[in-house]
N, C-alpha and C positions, 0 to 999 in steps of 0.2 A: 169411655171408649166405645163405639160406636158399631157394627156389625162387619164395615165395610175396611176399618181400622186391624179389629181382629183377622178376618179372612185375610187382607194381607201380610196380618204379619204371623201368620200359620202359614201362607204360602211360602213366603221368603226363609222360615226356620226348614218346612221342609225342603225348599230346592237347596240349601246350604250343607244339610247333615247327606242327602244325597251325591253328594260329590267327593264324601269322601267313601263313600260305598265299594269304591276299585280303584286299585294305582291302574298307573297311564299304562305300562305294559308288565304284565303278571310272567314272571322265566318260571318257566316249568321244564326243570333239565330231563334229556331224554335215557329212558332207561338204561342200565347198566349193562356192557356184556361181557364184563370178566366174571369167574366162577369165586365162589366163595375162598378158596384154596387160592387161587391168584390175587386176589385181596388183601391176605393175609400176607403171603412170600411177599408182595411188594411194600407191606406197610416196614417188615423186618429188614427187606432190604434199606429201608429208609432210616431205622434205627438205627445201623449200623454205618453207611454215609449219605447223612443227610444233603437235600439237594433242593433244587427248585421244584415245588408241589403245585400242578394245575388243576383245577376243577372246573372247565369252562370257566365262566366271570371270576370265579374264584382264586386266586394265584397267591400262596406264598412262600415267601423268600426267607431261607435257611443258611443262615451263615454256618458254615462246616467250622467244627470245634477247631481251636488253634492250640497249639502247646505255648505255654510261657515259657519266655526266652530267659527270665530269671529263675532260680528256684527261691523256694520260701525261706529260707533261711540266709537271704541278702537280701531279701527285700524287709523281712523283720529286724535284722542288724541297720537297715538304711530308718529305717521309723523309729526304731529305738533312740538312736544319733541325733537325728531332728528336735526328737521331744527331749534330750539331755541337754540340747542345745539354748530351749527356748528361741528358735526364730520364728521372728512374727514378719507378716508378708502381709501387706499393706495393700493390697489387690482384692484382698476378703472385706476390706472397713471400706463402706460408702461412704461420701463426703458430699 
């Protein structure tokens, strides 16, 4: 390998590691101006019902708890029944 060999491929390794030196646009969100105490009330308000959270780019989506419409004790009477049953459901076995 020859001088002129080396020097190019020192130049090529450095313009390639150089390009990853910065993403294309760096977000740097702008300071905050709620007080520590409103930080907080709004995190509890969120505890209590949760809702859609925005952060700039940031966004997410909180499904609000739902009540089951069955209670536990028919839905373990309905699983008990099945498996006394032994049915088997032919939609689980690939073919």
């Amino acid at each position: 390998m020859n001088a002129k060999q080396l020097f190019a491929a020192a130049s090529i390794a450095f313009a390639a590691t150089a390009a990853f030196a910065i993403e294309a646009e760096q977000y740097n969100p702008p300071p905050s101006t709620l007080s520590r105490d409103e930080v907080k009330a709004d995190m509890a308000r969120a505890k209590v019902d949760p809702i859609v959270m925005s952060g700039g780019e940031a966004t997410v989506f909180i499904d609000r708890p739902v009540a089951a419409a069955r209670s536990r004790d028919d839905v373990r009477t309905e699983a008990r029944a099945v498996a006394q049953a032994h049915v088997f459901n032919d939609l689980y076995v690939g073919a």
